[in-house]
C-alpha positions in Angstrom: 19.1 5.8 -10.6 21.4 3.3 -9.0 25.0 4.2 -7.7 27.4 0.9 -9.2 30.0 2.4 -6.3 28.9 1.8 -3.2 31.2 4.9 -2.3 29.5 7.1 -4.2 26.0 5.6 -3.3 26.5 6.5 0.6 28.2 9.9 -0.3 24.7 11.1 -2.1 22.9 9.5 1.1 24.5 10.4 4.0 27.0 13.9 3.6 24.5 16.2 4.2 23.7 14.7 7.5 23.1 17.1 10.4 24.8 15.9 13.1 26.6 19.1 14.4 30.3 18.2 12.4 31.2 17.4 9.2 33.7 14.7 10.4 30.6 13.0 11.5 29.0 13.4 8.4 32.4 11.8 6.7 32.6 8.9 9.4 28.8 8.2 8.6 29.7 8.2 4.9 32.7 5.8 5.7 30.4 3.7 8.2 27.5 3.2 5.5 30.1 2.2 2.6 31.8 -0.5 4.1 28.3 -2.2 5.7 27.1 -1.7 2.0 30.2 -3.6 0.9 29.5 -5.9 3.4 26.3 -6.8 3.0 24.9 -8.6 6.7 28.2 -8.6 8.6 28.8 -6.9 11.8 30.5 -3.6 12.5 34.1 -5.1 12.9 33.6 -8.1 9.9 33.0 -5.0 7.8 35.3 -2.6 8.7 38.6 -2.3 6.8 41.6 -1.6 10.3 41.6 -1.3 13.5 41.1 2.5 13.2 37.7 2.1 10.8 36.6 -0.3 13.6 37.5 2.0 16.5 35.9 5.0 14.7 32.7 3.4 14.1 32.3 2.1 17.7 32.8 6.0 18.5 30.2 7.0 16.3 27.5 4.2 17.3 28.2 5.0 21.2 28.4 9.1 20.2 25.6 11.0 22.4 25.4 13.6 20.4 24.4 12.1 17.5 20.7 11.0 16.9 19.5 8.1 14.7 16.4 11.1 13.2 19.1 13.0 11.6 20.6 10.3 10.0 17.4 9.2 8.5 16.5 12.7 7.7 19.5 12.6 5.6 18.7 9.6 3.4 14.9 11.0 3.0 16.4 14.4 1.5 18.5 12.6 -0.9 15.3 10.1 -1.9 13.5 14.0 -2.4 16.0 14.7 -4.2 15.0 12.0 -7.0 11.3 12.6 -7.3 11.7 15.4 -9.7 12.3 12.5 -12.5 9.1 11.0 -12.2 5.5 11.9 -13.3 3.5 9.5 -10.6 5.0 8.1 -7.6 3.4 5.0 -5.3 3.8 5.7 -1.6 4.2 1.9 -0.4 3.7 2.0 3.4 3.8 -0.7 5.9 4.8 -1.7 9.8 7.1 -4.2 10.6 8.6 -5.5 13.9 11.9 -6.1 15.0 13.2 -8.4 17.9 16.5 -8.3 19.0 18.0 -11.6 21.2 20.8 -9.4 23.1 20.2 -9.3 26.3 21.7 -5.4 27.1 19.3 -4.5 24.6 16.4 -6.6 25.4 16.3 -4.8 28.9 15.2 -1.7 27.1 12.9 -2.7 24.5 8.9 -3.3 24.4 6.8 -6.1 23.3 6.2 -7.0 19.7 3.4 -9.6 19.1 0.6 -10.8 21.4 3.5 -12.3 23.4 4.4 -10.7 26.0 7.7 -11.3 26.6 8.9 -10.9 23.3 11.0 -7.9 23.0 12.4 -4.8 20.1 10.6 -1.9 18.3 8.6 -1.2 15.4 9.0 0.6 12.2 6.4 1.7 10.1 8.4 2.6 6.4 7.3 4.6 3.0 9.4 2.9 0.4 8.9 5.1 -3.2 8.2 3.1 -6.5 8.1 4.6 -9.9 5.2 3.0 -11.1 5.6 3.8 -15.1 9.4 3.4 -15.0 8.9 0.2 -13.0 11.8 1.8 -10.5 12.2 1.2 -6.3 13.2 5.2 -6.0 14.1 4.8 -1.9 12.9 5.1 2.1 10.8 8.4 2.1 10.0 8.3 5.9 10.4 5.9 8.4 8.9 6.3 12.3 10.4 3.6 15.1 9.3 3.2 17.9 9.2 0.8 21.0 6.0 0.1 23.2 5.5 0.4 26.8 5.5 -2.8 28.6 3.6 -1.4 31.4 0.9 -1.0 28.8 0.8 -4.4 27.3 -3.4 -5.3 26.5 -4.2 -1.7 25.9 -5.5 -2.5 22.6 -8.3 -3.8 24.9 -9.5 -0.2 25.2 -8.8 0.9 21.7 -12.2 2.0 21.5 -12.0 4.6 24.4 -8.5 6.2 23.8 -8.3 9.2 21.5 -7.0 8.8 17.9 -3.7 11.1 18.1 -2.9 8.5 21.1 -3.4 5.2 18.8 -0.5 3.9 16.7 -2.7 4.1 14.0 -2.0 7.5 13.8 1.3 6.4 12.1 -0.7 6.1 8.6 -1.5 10.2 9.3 2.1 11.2 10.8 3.8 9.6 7.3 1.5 11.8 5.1 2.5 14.5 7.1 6.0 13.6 7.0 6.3 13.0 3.2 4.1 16.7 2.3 6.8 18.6 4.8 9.6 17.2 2.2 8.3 17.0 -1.0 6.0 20.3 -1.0 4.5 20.8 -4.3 6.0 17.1 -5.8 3.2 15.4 -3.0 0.7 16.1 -5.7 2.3 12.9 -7.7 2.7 10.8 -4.9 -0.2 8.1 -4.5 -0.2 6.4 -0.6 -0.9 2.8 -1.5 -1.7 0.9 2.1 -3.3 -2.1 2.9 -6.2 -3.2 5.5 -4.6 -1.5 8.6 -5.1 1.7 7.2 -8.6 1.6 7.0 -9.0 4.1 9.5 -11.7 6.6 8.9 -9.7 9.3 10.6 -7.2 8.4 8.3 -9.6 8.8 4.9 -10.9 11.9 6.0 -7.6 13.4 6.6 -6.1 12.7 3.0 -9.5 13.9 1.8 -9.3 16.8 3.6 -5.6 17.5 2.2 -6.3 16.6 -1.2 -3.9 13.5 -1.6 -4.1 10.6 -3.0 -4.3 7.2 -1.8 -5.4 3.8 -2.5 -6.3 1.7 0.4 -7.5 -1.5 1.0 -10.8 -2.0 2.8 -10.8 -3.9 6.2 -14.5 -3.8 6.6 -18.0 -3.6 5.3 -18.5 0.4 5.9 -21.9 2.0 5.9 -22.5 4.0 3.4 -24.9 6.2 1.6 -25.6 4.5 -1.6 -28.4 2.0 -2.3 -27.8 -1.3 0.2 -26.1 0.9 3.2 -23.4 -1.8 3.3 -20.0 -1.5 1.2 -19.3 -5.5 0.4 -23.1 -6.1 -0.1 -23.5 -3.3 -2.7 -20.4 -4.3 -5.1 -21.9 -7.7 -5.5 -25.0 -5.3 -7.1 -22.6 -3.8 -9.3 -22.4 -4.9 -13.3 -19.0 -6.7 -13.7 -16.6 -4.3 -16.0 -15.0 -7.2 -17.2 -12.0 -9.5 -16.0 -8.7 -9.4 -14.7 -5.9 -12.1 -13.8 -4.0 -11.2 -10.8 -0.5 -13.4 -9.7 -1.3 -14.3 -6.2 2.3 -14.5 -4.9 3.0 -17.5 -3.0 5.1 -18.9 0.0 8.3 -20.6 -0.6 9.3 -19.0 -3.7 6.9 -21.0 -5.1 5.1 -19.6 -8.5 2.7 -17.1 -8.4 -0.6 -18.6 -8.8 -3.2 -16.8 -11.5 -6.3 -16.3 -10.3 -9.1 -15.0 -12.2 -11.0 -11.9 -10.9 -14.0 -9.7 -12.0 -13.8 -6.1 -11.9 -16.4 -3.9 -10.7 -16.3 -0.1 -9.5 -18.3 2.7 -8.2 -18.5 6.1 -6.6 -19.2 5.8 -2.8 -19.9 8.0 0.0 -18.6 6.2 3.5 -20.2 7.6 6.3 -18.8 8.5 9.8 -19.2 5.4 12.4 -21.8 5.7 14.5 -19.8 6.9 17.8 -18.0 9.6 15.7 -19.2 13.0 14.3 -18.3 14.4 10.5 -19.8 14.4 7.2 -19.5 11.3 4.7 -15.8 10.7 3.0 -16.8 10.7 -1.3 -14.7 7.9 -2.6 -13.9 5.7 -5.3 -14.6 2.4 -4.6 -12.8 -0.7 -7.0 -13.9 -4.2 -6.3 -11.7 -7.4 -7.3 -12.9 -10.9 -7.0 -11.9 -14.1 -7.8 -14.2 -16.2 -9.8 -15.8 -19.5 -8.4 -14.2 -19.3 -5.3 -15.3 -19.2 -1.6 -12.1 -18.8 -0.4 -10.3 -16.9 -3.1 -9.0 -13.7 -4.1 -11.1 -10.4 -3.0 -9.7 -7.1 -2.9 -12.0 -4.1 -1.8 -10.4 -0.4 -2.7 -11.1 2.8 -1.3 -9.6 4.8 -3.5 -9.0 9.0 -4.1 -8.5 8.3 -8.0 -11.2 9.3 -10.2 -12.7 5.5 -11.6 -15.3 5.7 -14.0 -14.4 3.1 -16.4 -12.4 -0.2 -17.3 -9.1 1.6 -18.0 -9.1 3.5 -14.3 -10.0 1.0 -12.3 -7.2 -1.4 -13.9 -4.8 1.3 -13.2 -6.2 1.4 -9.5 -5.7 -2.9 -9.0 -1.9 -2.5 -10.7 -0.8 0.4 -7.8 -2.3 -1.9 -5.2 -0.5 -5.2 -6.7 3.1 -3.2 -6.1 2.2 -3.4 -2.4 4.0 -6.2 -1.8 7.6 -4.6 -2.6 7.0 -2.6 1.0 7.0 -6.7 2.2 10.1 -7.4 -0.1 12.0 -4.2 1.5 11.3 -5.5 5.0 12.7 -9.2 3.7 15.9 -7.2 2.7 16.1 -5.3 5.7 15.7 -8.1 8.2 15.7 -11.9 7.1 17.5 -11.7 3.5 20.3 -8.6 3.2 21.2 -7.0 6.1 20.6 -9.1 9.0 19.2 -5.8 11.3 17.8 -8.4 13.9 21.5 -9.6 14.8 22.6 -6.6 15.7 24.6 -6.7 18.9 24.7 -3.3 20.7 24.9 -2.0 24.1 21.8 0.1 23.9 18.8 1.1 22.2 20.4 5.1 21.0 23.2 2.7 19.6 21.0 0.1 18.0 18.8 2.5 16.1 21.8 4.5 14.6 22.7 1.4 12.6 18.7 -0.1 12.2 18.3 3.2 10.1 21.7 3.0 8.1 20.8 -0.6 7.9 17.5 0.8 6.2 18.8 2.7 3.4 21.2 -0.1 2.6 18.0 -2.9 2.3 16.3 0.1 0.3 19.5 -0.2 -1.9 19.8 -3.8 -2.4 15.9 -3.7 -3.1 16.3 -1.1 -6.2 19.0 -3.9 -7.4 17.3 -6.7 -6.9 13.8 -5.5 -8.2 15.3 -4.3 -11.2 16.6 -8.5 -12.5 13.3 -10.0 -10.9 11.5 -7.6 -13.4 12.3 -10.1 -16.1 10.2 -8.8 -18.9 11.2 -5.2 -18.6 15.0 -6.4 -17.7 15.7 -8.8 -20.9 14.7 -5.3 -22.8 17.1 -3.0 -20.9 21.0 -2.6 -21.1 22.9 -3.9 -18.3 25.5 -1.0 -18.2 22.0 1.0 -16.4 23.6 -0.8 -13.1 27.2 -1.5 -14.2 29.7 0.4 -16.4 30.9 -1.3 -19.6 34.2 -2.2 -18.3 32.4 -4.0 -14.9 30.0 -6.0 -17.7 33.2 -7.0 -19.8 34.7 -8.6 -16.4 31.8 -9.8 -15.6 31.2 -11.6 -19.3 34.7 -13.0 -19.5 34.3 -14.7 -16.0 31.3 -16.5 -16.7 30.7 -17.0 -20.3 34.6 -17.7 -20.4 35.1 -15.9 -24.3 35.2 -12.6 -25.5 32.7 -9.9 -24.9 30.1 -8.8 -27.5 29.6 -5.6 -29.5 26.1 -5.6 -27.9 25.8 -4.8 -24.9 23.8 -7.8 -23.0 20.7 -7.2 -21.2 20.2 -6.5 -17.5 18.6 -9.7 -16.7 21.9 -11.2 -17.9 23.7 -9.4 -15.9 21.1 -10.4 -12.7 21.7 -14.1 -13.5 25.5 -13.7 -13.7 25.4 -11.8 -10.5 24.0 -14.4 -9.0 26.0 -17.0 -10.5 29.4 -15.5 -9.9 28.5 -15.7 -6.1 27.6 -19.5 -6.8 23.9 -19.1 -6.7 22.0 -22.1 -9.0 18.3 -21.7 -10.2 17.5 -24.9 -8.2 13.8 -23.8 -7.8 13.8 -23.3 -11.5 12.2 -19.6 -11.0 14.9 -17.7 -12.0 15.1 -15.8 -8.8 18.5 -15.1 -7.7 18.4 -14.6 -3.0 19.2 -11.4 -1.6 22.4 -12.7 -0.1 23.8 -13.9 -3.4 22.9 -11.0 -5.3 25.0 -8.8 -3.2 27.8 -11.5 -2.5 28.4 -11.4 -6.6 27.6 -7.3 -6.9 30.7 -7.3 -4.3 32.6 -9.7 -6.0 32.5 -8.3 -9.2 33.5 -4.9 -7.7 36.7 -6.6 -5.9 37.6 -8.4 -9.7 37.1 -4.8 -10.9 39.3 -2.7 -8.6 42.3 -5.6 -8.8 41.9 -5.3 -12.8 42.6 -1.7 -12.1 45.1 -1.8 -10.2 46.8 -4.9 -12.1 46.4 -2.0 -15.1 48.2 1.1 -12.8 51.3 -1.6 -12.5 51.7 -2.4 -15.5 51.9 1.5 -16.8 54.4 2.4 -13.7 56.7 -0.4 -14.6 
């Protein structure tokens, strides 16, 4: 599931790009390794001569070559994987990104509610292996900058059509993700929070027959007893209790809070200024006890919930939500840096935001796979690194001579970490996105000059 070379990892990625000549297909390749390598460093820190830096200017500045077909490449070879895997979440979110370079600036929108803040949006379907507990890779990924002429449209959101709304993202990444995986969408679950409560949106993956999990935003009308959705899960019988970790700020640890369970079978009924029949859902309800201002999740869900078990099922694909947030923290503040990117303009800029992409996506799989510390202590480390790399890696930092057994993946998380000079001064055990990558590239610069100190000594 995870490529230990980086060479090989952007080979499987990026050959089969489309981009009208196979030398640009090899340059890409080329271009995505040594970013990968390293990780949050500009084009010419991580370029390897003068040549690799003057080729990769080429490419970036290269007309010809659009920043789609690049990404359409990485979402084949993410297609390519789902064939392993029995149910599949469908993680979706938007994120913003502002750029400080001026050239660039100039041809940018606004991001937030101020106005002269400037860069584009991304709205990304990162793929998570729910039973195998596995980040599987970008799936789709639609940027896009606003109009500045049109900043306070949101003011008429009412009046414009739906197709014109950028809330018609949640509906253009279904479609995106049925056109590639055909037949393989029947495992794929969408899993999307409060945003997508759009009943457009419901009705469409209704309509289509896919599956989704979304998190309500409002009190719906609907057609069962009460007429409001909140107001009739508080008559629902409690199906028991579940503890949730409410993740917290800082890195601090996750707080458990203490939630009852209820569920249902709800019709949601078209809003008043819109025409259609009602949309039969699932409904899953998850409160925190003795608390005002606690924990309360409301689901809209296409699953099938008539007991306990189900509905538990339902809460645990909506928990993994939050690995869509941890992707965006790789791809802009903790891994890759994509918000210092200096380029000269916006066709440039997006060419490396989406090879930027599939790196973060990588760096996530890693990382996901030590912070799962349960499931890591009870899985061999030679899943991510071959048993020579592990033997390097054990003879560096435990200073004696490698086991028989092969030691555990969260071991070899820790040591990552270590080897790059990280310390569990939080005392969480949670090794940074930086570090993690500083040691993975570390270890893989011991390994090749073991290999080559090997070569020497059979030549001489």
């Amino acid at each position: 599931m995870f490529s230990t070379s980086s060479e090989q990892w952007a080979s499987e990625t990026f050959s089969q790009a489309k981009l009208g000549d196979i030398r640009r297909a090899k340059r890409l390749v080329v271009l995505a390794s040594n970013l990968s390598n390293k990780l949050g460093q500009s084009l010419v820190q991580s370029s390897t001569s003068l040549a690799d830096i003057e080729a990769a200017y080429r490419f970036t500045r290269n007309k010809a070559i659009n920043a789609q077909a690049i990404a359409e490449s990485g979402f084949l070879a993410t297609a390519k994987r789902v064939n392993q895997y029995d149910c599949l979440l469908a993680l979706e979110d938007t994120t913003s990104l502002e750029f400080r370079h001026q050239t660039v600036r100039d041809e940018m929108g606004h991001t937030t509610s101020n106005k002269h803040s400037r860069g584009m949006h991304a709205h990304s379907v990162l793929l998570f292996a729910p039973e195998q507990q596995h980040v599987v890779g970008l799936i789709e990924q639609k940027r896009w900058t606003r109009d500045i002429t049109l900043y306070g449209q949101n003011n008429r959101h009412a009046s414009r059509a739906y197709k014109s709304k950028e809330s018609y993202k949640w509906e253009q990444a279904s479609e995106a993700m049925s056109t590639r995986l055909g037949s393989e969408m029947s495992k794929v679950i969408s899993v999307c929070d409060r945003e997508a409560d759009i009943i457009e949106y419901l009705t469409y993956k209704t309509t289509q027959q896919q599956r989704f999990v979304v998190r309500s935003m409002q009190s719906r009308c609907i057609e069962q007893s009460g007429n409001k959705l909140y107001q009739y899960s508080e008559s629902l019988k409690s199906a028991g209790q579940r503890t949730v970790l409410v993740r917290q700020k800082g890195g601090r640890k996750a707080r458990e809070a203490c939630c009852q369970i209820r569920y249902a079978k709800v019709d949601v009924k078209m809003p008043a200024n819109k025409k259609g029949a009602a949309v039969p859902l699932y409904y899953v309800g998850c409160q925190e006890e003795n608390s005002d201002q606690g924990l309360s999740w409301h689901l809209l869900t296409s699953e099938p919930v008539t007991s306990k078990e189900e509905a538990e099922r339902v809460l645990a694909y909506y928990e993994k939500r939050w690995l869509i947030e941890e992707f965006h923290k790789a791809w802009k503040s903790g891994g890759t840096q994509v918000e210092d990117l200096r380029m000269q303009s916006k066709d440039n800029l997006e060419k490396m935001v989406v090879i930027l992409a599939f790196i973060a996506a990588r760096l996530h799989q890693l990382r996901y796979l030590g912070l799962n510390k349960k499931a890591a202590e009870k899985q061999s480390c030679e899943m991510v690194l071959s048993p020579l790399a592990w033997k390097l890696l054990w003879s560096k930092q435990e200073k004696s001579k490698p086991p028989k057994t092969v030691p555990s993946l969260y071991w070899a998380y820790i040591n990552l970490g270590k080897l790059a000079g990280w310390h569990d001064s939080k005392r969480n055990g949670r090794v940074g996105w930086q570090r993690l990558w500083e040691g993975w590239f570390k270890l893989q610069t011991i390994l090749e000059g073991y290999e080559l100190a090997k070569s020497l000594d059979l030549e001489m």
